[in-house]
C-alpha positions as CSV (number, residue, x, y, z in Angstrom):
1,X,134.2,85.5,67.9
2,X,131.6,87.5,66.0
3,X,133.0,91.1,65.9
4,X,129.8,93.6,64.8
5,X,131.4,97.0,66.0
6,X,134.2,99.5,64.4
7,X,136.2,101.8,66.7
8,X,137.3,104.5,64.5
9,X,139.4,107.2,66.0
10,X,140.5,109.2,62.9
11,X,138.4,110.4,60.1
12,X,136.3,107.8,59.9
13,X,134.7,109.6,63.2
14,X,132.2,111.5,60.7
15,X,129.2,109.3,60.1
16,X,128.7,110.6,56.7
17,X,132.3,109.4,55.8
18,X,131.6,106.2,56.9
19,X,128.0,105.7,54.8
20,X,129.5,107.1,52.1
21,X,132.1,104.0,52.2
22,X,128.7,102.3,52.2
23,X,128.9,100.6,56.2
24,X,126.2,100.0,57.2
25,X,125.0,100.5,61.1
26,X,122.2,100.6,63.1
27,X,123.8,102.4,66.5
28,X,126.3,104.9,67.0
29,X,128.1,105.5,70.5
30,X,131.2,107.3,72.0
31,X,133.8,104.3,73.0
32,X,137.8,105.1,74.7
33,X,140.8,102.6,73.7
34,X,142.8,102.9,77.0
35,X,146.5,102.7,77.4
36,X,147.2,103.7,73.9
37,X,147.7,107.4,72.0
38,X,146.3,109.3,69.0
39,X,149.4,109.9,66.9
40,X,149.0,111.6,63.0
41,X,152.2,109.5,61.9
42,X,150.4,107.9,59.0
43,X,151.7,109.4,55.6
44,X,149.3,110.6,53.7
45,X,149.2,109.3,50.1
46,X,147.6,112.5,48.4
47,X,150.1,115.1,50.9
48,X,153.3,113.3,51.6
49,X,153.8,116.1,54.3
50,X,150.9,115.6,56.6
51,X,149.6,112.6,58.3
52,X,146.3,110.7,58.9
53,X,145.6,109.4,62.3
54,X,146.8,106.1,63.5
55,X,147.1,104.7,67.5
56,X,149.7,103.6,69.1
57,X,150.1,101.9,72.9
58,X,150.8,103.8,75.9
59,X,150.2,102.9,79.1
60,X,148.2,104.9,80.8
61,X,146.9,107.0,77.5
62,X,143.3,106.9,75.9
63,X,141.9,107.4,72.9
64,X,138.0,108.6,72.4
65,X,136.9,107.7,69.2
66,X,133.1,106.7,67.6
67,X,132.0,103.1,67.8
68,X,129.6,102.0,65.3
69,X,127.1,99.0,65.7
70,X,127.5,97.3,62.3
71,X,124.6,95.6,60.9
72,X,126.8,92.7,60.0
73,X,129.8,91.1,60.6
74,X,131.1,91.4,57.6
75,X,130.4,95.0,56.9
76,X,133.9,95.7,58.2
77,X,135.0,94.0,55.0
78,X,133.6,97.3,53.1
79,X,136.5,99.5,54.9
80,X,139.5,97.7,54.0
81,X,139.8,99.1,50.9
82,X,139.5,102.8,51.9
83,X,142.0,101.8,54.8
84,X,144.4,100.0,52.2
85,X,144.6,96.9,54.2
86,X,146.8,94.8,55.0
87,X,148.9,97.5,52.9
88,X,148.4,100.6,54.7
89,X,146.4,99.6,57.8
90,X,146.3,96.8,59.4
91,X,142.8,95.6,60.7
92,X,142.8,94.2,64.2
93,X,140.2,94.0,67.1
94,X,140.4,96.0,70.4
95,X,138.4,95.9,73.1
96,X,136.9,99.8,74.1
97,X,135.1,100.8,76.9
98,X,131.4,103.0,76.7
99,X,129.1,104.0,78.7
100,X,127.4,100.5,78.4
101,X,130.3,98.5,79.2
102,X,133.2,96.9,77.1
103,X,132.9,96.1,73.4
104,X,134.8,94.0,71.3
105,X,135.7,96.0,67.6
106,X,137.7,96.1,64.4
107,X,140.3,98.9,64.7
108,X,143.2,100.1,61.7
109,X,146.6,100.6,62.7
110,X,149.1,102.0,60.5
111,X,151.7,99.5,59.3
112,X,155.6,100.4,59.9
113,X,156.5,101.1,56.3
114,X,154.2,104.1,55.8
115,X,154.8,105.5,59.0
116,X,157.0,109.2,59.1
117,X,157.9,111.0,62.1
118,X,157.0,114.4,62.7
119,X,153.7,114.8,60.5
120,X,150.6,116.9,60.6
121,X,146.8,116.4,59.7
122,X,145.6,118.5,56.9
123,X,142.3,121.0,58.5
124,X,140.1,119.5,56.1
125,X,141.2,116.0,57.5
126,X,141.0,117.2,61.1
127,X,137.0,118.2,60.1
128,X,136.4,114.7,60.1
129,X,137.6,113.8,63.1
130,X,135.7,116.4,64.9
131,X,132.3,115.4,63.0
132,X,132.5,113.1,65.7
133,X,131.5,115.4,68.4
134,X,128.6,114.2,69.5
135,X,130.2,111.0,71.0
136,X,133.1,113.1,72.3
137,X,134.4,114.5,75.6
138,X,134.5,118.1,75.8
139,X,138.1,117.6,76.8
140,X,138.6,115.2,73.6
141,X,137.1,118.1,71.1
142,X,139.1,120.7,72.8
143,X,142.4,118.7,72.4
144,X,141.6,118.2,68.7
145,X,140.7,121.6,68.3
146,X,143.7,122.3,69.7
147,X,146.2,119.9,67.4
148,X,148.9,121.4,65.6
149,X,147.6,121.1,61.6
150,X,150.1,120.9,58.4
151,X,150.2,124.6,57.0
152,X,151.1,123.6,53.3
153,X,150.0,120.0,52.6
154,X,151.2,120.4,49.0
């Protein structure tokens, strides 16, 4: 199977980000991972004390995220070393739902060993994740709005 899409759910959300890590796409669309959760248990390399996003499954959950229509299959290549993977992430494909239908795309999930409990995103991180508004829910934007951020990240 040819995969051409990326689900990204954390701050990979912000289409600039994701140029500037030189993807490229031709379509941009708002896509929900069911029966799994938005979790920020990812330690941060630059703030040990606050964490990037990562998924994890839940039945029943769902995750709203931006699905980009890469020009190429290998494109997603071009992300696995801002993702550290296999190190940091892992690269896998999900299947998402959009207004369109199902889509098949690559997805990052934090591996165990950099994993903490109890870890925050940074504001400037969380500014990424809600470049993504466009593609969002109303209810999605307000419960990142809402999301408890690291005070210190130092």
């Amino acid at each position: 199977m040819s995969v051409r899409h990326y689900f990204a759910f954390g701050s990979n959300m912000n289409p600039q980000r994701v140029r500037d890590r030189g993807l490229v796409f031709d379509a941009v669309a708002g896509a929900v991972l069911a029966d799994a959760e938005l979790v920020f248990d990812k330690r941060s390399a630059d703030h040990p004390r606050s964490g990037h996003a990562n998924v994890v499954f839940r039945r029943g959950g769902r995750v709203e995220g931006v699905l980009y229509r890469l020009v190429d299959a290998d494109q997603i290549l071009r992300m696995d070393p801002f993702e550290r993977a296999p190190i940091n992430y892992s690269r896998d494909v999900v299947s998402v739902t959009t207004d369109r239908g199902r889509v098949h795309a690559w997805t990052y999930f934090a591996n165990p060993a950099v994993r903490v409990a109890d870890a925050r995103p940074e504001a400037a991180y969380m500014a990424h994740l809600l470049a993504g508004r466009p593609w969002l829910s109303p209810a999605w934007i307000a419960r990142l709005e809402a999301w408890p951020l690291v005070e210190d990240p130092a």
